[in-house]
N, C-alpha and C positions, 0 to 999 in steps of 0.2 A: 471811367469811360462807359458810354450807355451802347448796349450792343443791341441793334436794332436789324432785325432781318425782314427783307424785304423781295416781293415776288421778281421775276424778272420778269420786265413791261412789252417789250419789244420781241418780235418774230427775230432779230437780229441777234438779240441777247439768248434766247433759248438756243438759237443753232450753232452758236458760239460755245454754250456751256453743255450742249448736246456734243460737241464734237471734241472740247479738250476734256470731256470722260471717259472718250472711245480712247485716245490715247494711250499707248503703255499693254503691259501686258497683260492688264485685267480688263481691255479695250471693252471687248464684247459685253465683259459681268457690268462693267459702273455704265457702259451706255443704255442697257436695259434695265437697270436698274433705277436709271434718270428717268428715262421713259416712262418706265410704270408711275413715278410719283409725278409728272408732271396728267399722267393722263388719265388718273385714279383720283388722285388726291388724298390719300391715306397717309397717314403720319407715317415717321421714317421705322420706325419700328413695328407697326403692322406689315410694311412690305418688306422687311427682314425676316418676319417668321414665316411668309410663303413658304410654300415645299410644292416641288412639283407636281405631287399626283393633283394638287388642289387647282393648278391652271390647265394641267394637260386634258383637251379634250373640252373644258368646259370654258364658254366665255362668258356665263354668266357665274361668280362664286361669290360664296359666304363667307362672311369671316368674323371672328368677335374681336372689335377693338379692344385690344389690351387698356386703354386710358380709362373709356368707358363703360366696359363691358358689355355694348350693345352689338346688336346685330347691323350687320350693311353690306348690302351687294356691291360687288364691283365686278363693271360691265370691260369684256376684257376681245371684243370683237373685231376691232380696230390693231393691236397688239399680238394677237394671232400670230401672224408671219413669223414674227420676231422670235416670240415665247414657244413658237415649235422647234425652229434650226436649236435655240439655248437648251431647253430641255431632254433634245432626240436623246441624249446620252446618260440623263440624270435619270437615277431609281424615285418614285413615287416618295419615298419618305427621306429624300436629300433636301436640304433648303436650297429656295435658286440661287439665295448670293450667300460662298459661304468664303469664310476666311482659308484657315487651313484646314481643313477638310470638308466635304460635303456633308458630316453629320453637325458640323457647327457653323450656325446663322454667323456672318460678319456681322457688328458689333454697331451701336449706332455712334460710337466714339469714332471708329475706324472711318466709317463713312463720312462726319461731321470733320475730320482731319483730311480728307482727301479734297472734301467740297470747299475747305481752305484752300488748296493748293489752287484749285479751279478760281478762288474768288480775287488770288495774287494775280493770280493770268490777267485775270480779265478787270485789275486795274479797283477792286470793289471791295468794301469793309461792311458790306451789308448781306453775304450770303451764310446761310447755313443749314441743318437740316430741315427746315419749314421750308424756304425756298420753294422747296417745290409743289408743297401744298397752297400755301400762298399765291403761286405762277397759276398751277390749278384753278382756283380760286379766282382769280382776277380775269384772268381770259375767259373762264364759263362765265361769271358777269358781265364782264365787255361783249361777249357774244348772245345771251340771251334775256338780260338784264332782269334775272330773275332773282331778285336774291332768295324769297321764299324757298324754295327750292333745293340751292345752295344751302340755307342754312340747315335742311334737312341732312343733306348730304355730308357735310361737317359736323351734326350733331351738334349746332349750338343753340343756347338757349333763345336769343334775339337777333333780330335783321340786324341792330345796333353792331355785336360783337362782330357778325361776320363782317362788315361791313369796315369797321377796324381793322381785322384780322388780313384781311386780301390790303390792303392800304387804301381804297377808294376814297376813303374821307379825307387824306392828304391831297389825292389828286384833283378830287374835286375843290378843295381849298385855296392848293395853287393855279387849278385854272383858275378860278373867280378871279384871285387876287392879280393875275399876271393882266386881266381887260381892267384893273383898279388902280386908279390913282388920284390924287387929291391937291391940287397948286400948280401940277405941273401943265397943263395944257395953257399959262399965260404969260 
């Protein structure tokens, strides 16, 4: 079986998978947790090593992706609101999302097991921790059809990859194909 993950397409689908995060009694940790990755775009393990002092206060931060060891800002102005109430309580060198205790990062297994749980609900064999880089990904294109840009922001080497990577080459495939046909119009 090929395990294929896929953005979520629809304003319908994010608020769906936005809100059975809030659920439970990590409600607040996995809905902000969603949030940052759909609204960042950071792989799921650069937004597990946050720590507070590093958003408190600041909406523009640095950070070295673990994958690539590069540098990349993420703009975090928008998310404000959210990431003040979550952190009012956390010390400076707590992770934001932690397991069992604030000096240990939850785990990207933990999270990749729960965003199952999410993907049972909502009926889907195609989420997992890209998801939401992916969602990222897809909706900055749909919105600014820049992929230059994006591909910056993703650190990838070519328009090609990203352009795979968000799914666009499927959908633009299936639209084509869905105005295509051949015998049937007689």
């Amino acid at each position: 079986m090929q395990y294929n993950v896929e953005p979520l397409r629809s304003p319908a689908e994010i608020a769906e998978f936005v809100n059975l995060a809030s659920l439970g009694v990590h409600g607040q940790r996995n809905s902000l947790l969603v949030l940052v990755g759909l609204n960042t775009g950071l792989r799921m393990s650069d937004i597990l090593n946050l720590k507070a002092g590093q958003v408190r206060y600041q909406d523009i931060v640095t950070i070295i992706e673990q994958k690539t060891q590069k540098k990349r800002l993420i703009l975090l102005t928008k998310l404000r609101p959210k990431l003040d109430l979550y952190i009012r309580n956390l010390a400076d060198d707590d992770y934001l999302f932690t397991g069992q205790s604030p000096q240990h990062a939850l785990s990207v297994n933990a999270v990749y097991k729960f965003f199952q749980t999410i993907a049972r609900k909502m009926h889907r064999n195609d989420i997992g921790t890209h998801t939401l880089r992916k969602t990222f990904g897809y909706h900055y294109y749909q919105r600014t059809h820049d992929v230059g840009t994006l591909m910056m922001i993703f650190n990838h080497s070519s328009e090609a990859i990203t352009k795979r990577y968000i799914g666009l080459n499927q959908d633009v495939i299936l639209a084509q194909m869905a105005n295509f046909s051949l015998g049937l119009d007689t």
